[in-house]
C-alpha positions in Angstrom: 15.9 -23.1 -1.7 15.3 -19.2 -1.2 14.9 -18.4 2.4 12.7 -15.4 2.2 12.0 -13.4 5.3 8.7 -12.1 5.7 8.4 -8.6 7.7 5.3 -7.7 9.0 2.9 -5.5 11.9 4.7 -2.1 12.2 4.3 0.8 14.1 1.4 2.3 11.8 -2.2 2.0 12.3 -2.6 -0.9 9.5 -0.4 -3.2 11.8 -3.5 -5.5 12.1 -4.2 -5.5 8.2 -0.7 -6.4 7.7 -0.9 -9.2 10.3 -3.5 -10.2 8.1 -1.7 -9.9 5.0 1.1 -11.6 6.1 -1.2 -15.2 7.5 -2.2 -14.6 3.5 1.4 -14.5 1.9 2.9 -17.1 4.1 -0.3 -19.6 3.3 0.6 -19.2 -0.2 4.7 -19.2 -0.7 5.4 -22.4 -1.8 7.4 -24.7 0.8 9.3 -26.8 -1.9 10.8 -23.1 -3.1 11.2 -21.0 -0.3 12.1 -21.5 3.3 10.2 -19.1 5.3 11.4 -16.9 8.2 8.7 -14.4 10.1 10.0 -11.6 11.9 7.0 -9.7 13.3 7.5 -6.1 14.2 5.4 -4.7 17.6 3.5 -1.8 17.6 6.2 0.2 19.0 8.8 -0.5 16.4 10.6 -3.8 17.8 11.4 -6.5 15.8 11.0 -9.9 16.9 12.0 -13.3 15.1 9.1 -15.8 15.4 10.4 -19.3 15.3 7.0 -20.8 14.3 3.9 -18.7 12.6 1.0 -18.2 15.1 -1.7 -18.0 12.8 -5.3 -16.6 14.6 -8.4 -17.4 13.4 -10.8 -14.7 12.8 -14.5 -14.5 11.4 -12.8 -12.7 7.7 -9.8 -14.9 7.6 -6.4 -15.4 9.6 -3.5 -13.0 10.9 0.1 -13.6 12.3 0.4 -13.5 15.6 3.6 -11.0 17.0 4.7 -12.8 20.0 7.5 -11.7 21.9 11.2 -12.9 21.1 14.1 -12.9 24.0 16.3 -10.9 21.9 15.5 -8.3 18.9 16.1 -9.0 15.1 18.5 -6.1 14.2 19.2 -4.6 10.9 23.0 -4.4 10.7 24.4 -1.6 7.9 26.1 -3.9 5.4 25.6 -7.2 6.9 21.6 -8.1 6.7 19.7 -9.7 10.0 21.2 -10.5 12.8 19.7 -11.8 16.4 22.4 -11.0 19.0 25.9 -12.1 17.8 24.1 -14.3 15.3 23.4 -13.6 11.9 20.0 -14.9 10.2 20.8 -15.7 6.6 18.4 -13.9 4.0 17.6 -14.2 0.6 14.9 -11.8 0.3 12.8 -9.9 2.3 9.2 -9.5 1.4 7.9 -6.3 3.8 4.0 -7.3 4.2 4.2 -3.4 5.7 1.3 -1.2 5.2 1.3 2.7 5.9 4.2 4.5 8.0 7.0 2.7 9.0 6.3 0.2 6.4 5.5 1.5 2.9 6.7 4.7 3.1 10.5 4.1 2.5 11.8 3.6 6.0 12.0 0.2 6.3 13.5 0.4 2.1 16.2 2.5 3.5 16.9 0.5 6.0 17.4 -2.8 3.5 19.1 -1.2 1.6 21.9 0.3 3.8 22.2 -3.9 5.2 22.3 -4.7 1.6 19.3 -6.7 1.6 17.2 -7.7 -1.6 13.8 -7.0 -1.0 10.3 -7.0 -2.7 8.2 -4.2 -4.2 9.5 -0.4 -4.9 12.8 1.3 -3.1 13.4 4.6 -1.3 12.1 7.2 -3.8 8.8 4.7 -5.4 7.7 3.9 -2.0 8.0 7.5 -0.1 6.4 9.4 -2.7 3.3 7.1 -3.2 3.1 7.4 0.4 2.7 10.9 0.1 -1.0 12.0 -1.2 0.1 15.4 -2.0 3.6 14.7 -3.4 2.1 12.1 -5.5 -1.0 14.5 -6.8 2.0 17.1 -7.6 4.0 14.6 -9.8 1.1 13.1 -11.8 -0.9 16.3 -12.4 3.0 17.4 -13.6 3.1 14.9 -16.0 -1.0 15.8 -17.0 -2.1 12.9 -15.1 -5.9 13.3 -14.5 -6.3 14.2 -10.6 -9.1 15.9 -8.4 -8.1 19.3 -7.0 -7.1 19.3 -3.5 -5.9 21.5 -0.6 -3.2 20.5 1.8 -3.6 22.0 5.2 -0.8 21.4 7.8 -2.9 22.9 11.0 -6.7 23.1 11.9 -6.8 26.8 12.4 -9.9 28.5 11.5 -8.1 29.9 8.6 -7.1 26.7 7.4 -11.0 25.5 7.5 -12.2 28.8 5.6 -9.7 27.7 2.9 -11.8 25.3 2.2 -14.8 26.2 2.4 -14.1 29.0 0.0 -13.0 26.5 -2.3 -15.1 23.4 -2.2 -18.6 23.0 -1.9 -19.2 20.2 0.3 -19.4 17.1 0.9 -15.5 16.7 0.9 -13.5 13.9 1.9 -10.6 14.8 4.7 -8.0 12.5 4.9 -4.2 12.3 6.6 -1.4 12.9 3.7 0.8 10.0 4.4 -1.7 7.0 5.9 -3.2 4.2 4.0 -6.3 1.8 4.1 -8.4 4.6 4.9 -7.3 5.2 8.3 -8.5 8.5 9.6 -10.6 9.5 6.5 -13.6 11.3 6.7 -16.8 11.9 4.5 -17.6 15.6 5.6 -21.5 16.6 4.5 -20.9 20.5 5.5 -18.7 22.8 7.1 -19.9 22.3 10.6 -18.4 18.9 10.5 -15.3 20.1 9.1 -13.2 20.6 12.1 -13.6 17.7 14.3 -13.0 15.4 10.7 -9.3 17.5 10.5 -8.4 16.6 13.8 -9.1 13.0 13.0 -6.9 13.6 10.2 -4.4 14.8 12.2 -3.9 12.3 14.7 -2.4 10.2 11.5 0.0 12.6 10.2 1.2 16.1 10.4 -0.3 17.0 7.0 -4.1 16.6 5.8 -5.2 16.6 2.4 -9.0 18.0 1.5 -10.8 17.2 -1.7 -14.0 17.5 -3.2 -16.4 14.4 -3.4 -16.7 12.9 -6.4 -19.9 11.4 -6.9 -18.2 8.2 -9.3 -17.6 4.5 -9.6 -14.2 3.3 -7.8 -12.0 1.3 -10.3 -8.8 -0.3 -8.7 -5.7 -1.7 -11.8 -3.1 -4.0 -10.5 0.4 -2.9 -12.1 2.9 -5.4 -11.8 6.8 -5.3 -13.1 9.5 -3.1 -12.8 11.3 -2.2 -16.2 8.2 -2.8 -18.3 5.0 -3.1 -16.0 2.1 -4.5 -17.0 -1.4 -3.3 -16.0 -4.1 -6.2 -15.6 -8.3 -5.7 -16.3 -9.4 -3.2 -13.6 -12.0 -4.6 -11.2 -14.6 -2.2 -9.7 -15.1 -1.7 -5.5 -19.1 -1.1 -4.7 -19.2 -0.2 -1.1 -21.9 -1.2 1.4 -20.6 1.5 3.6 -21.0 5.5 3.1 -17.5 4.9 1.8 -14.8 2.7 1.5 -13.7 3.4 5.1 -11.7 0.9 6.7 -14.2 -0.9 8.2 -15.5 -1.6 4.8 -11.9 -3.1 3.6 -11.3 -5.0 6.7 -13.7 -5.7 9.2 -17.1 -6.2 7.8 -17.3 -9.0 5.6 -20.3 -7.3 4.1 -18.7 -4.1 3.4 -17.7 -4.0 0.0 -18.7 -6.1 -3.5 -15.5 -6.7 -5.6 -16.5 -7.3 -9.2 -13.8 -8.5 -10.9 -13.5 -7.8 -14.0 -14.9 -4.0 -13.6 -18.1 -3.6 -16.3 -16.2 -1.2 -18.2 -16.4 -0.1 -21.9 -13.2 -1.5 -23.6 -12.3 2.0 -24.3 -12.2 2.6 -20.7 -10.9 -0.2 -19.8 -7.7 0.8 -22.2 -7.5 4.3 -20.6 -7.4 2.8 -16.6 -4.8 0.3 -17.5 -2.5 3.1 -19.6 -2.8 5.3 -17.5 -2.2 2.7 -14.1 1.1 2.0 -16.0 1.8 6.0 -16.2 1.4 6.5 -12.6 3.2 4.0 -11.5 6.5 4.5 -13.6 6.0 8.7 -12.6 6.4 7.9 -9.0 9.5 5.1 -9.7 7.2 2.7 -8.4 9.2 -0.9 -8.5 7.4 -4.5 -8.4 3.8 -3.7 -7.9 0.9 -1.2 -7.4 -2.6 -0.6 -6.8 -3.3 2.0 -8.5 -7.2 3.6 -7.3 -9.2 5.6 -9.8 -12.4 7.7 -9.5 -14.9 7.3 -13.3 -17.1 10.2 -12.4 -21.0 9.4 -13.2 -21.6 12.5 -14.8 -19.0 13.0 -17.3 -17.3 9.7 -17.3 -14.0 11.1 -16.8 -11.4 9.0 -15.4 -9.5 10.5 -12.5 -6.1 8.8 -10.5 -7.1 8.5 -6.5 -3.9 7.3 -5.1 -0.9 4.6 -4.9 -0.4 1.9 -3.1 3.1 0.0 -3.5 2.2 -2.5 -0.9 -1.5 -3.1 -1.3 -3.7 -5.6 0.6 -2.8 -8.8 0.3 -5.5 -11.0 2.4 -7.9 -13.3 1.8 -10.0 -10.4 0.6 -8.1 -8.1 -0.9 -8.0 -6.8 -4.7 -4.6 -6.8 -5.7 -4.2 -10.4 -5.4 -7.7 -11.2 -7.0 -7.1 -8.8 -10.0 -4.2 -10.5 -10.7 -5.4 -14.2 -10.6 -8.3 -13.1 -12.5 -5.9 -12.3 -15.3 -3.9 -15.9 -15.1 -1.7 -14.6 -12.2 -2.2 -17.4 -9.6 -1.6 -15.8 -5.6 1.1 -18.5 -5.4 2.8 -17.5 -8.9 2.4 -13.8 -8.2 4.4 -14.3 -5.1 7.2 -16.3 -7.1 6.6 -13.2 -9.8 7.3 -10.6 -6.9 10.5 -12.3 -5.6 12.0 -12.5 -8.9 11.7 -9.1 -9.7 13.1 -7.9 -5.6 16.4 -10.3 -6.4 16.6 -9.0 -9.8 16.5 -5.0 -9.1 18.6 -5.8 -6.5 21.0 -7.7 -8.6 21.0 -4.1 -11.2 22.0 -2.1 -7.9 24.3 -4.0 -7.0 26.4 -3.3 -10.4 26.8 0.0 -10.0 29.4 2.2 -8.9 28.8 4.3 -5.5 32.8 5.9 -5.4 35.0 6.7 -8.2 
């Protein structure tokens, strides 16, 4: 039996999505294959072993409970887990980590310095997808269809005349490194500018500004490592001004996922290609939601962003894009281990010293 740790919570502001995601992923591993261990990490970065799963109800689903343990889980270089003096035999870890301190190649480094298989892309995949601006650099460097942006590190009133000189608004403001729409703003005009990149900025030390796009939002599960595949893209139609968080997480109403997306099979053949390009130009590893903008107007496809940890709860649109294409939740998570152990397994044949 594989005894698969599940990590989840964090430090970021998506800890309760990933509580969330976590109930979702530990509902469906299957208990004649794996043997589960939870270790839940608190909002300020401490990791705690959970002996049983506290699973709350809420009125969209269920989340995992982070109650306190009497000693930390550690993270010991070359070793794996260990509580105290006593080691807690791993498998696999599956981080069920959104947004900093999760997805963004910490916790990756981290596994990887204790020797640790774990699930979905390493160091490099994960911190560059984390990065808007890094991200839009790489694919508009390989001629990747992206919408022009400016990056502003500080709310100075030169910063804000950058972009109103450039864009005509609305424009969207959001923080560089921060997923799940956490501290994005619709901005109408340039009166609301400055109080939406201060939002921005309580999320990261970098803020990305683009123009609106007025377009249909198509989302393409990739999934693989060596050869991904790209499933049927399903479309997100947004009850909300946007798809704020709210929308993705707290009202049930928010959003209508239709899945498959009404596409032309011409665009449908472009979103999944170009899913796959994006997620091999930013070494992405295991899986990816990969977000896309099809302008009304011109009908020109245009890459949004990354995710290599997506959503996984009950509502989420990795998980149903892929059982819509034959991927079961249950056989996606089997899929996902097997291709953590197996990277790991090609790392571990190389050479590191002469």
């Amino acid at each position: 039996m594989t005894r698969v740790c599940l990590l989840f919570g964090g430090k970021s502001g998506e800890h309760e999505v990933s509580c969330r995601s976590a109930a979702s992923v530990a509902r469906h591993l299957d208990p004649a294959r794996y043997e589960l261990l939870l270790v839940g990490i608190d909002r300020d970065g401490v990791w705690h072993r959970q002996e049983r799963g506290s699973f709350v109800r809420e009125p969209y689903g269920e989340r995992l409970e982070i109650l306190p343990a009497g000693e930390p889980t550690v993270v010991v270089p070359g070793r794996g887990l260990a509580v105290g003096n006593s080691a807690l035999p791993v498998d696999v870890v599956f981080p069920v980590l959104h947004g900093t301190f999760g997805e963004d190649g910490t916790v990756q480094g981290l596994l990887e310095l204790a020797d640790l298989p774990y699930v979905a892309s390493g160091v490099l995949g994960s911190s560059l997808a984390m990065d808007k601006e890094k991200t839009k650099q790489v694919w508009r460097e390989a001629g990747l269809p992206v919408v022009d942006f400016v990056v502003l590190r500080d709310s100075s009133s030169v910063s804000l005349r950058r972009v109103s000189r450039r864009f005509r608004f609305p424009v969207f403001v959001k923080p560089a490194c921060a997923g799940s729409s956490v501290g994005i703003t619709r901005v109408p005009s340039a009166t609301a500018l400055e109080d939406a990149v201060r939002e921005a900025f309580r999320y990261d030390t970098k803020v990305i500004v683009e123009p609106a796009v007025n377009a249909r939002e198509i989302e393409c599960a990739v999934l693989g490592d060596q050869e991904p595949e790209a499933f049927p893209p399903g479309e997100i139609i947004p009850a909300h001004e946007f798809y704020s968080y709210e929308a993705k997480y707290v009202d049930p109403e928010g959003a209508r996922l239709e899945i498959p997306a009404a596409l032309p099979a011409r665009v449908e053949t472009q979103v999944r290609a170009l899913a796959v390009q994006a997620f091999i130009q930013v070494e992405a590893s295991g899986m990816a939601r990969v977000d896309f903008f099809l302008e009304h107007r011109t009908n020109r496809l245009y890459l949004n962003e990354i995710n290599t940890i997506p959503g996984f709860t009950n509502i989420s649109m990795y998980p149903k894009l892929c059982e819509a294409a034959g991927t079961p939740y249950p056989a996606l998570l089997d899929r996902l281990i097997e291709l953590g152990l197996a990277r790991h397994a090609r790392r571990r044949g190389l050479r590191f010293a002469r």
